[in-house]
C-alpha positions in Angstrom: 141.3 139.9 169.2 144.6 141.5 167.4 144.8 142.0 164.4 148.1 140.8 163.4 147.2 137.8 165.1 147.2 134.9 162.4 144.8 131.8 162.6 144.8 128.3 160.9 142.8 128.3 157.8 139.5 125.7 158.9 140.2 122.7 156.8 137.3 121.2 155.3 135.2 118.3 156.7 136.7 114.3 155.8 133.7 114.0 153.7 133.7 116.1 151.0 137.0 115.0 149.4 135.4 111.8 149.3 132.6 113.2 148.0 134.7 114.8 145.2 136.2 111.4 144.3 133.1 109.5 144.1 131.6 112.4 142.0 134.5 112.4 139.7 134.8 108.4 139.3 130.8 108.8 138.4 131.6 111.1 135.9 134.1 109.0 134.1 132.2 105.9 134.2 129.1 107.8 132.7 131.3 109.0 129.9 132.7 105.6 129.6 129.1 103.9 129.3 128.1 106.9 126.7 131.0 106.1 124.8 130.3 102.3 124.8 126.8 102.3 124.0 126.3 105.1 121.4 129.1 103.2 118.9 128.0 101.2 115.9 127.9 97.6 116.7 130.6 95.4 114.6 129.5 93.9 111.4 128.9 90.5 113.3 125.9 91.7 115.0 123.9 93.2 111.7 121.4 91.1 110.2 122.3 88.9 107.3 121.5 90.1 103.9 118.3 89.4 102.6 118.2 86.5 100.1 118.9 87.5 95.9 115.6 88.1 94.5 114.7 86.6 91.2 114.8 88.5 88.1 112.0 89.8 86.8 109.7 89.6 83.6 108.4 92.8 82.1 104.9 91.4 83.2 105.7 90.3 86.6 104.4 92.1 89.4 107.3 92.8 92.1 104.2 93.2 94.6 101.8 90.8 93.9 102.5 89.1 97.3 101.8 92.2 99.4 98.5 93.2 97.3 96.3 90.1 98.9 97.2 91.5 102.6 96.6 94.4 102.2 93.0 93.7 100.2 92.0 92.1 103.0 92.7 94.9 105.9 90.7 96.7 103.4 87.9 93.8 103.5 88.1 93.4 107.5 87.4 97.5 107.6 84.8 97.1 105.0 83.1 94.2 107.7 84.0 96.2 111.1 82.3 99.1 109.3 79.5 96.9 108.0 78.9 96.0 111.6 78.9 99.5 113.0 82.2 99.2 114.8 83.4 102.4 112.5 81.4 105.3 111.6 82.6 106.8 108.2 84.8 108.8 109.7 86.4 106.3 110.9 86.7 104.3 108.0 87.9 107.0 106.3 91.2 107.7 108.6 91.6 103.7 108.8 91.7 103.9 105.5 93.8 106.2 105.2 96.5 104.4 107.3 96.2 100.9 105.5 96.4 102.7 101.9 99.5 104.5 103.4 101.0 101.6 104.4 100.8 99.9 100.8 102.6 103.1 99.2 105.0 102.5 101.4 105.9 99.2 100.5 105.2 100.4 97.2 107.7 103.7 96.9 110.0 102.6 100.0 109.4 105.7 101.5 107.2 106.2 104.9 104.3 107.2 103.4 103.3 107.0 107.0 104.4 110.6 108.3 104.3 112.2 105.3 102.0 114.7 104.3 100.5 115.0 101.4 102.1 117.9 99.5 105.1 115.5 100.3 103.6 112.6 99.2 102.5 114.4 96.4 106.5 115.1 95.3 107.1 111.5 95.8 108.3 109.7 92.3 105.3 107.5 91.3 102.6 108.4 94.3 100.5 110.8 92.9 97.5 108.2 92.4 98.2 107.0 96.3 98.0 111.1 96.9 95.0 111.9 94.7 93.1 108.8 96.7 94.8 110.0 100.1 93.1 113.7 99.4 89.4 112.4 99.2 90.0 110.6 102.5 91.1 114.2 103.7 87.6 116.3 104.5 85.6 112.8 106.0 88.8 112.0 108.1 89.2 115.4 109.5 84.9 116.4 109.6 83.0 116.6 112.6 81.6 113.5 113.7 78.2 113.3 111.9 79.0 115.9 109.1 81.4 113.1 106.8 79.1 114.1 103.8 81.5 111.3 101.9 80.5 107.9 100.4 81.7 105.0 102.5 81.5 102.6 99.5 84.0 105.0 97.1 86.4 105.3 99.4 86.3 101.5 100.0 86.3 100.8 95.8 89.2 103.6 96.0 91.3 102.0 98.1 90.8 98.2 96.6 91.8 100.1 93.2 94.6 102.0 94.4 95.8 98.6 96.0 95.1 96.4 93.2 96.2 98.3 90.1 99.0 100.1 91.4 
């Protein structure tokens, strides 16, 4: 073979600038559906406002609706642990949750995730984090080794819930 002989560049197989299309017509529309989908929604779609409250008295409780529902979690845990479905352990970290819940409603704040140096810097928690502490060494002991009363932390949390 010469080698000032030229050849033909090989062209490249019918497929793959059809391939190259399709890819680049995915791409688009993918950008186009992320665009579409990751926008705020119009105003239409939002929920309606809740409805005015009514004013309050200097002695009216804002939360004396919430305080019945969440006394009786505390009394179903009190029975389920009556019963033997909970050990104390258990208890403890159930009522750990139901307690944390409340302060939640309570402070507006997820009480939830928080731990409890944070919940301790929360404005108006610190009772919620002095009662969420004693839960802390039964909720996190060795099964069988709670060493905590079952009945104070029940009277603890019925306090917390009712006097709060």
């Amino acid at each position: 073979m010469p080698v000032d002989e030229l050849y033909d560049p090989v062209l490249y197989s019918w497929w793959v600038p059809v391939l190259g299309a399709v890819l680049m017509a995915l791409a688009v529309a993918y950008v186009v559906w992320a665009v579409r989908h990751t926008r705020r929604r119009p105003e239409h779609d939002a929920p309606p406002p809740p409805p005015p409250q009514r004013r309050l008295g200097p002695y009216d409780d804002p939360y004396a609706s919430v305080r019945p529902v969440y006394l009786a979690k505390v009394d179903a845990l009190e029975a389920r642990y009556v019963a033997g479905e909970l050990d104390a352990r258990s208890l403890h970290l159930e009522l750990s949750a139901v307690v944390r819940d409340f302060g939640s409603v309570r402070r507006g704040v997820d009480a939830r995730v928080l731990t409890l140096s944070e919940l301790r810097r929360v404005d108006g928690a610190r009772r919620l984090a002095n009662l969420i502490e004693t839960y802390y060494r039964p909720a996190f002991a060795r099964y069988g080794t709670v060493g905590a009363s079952s009945e104070q932390a029940l009277a603890g949390a019925r306090r917390v819930i009712s006097q709060w």
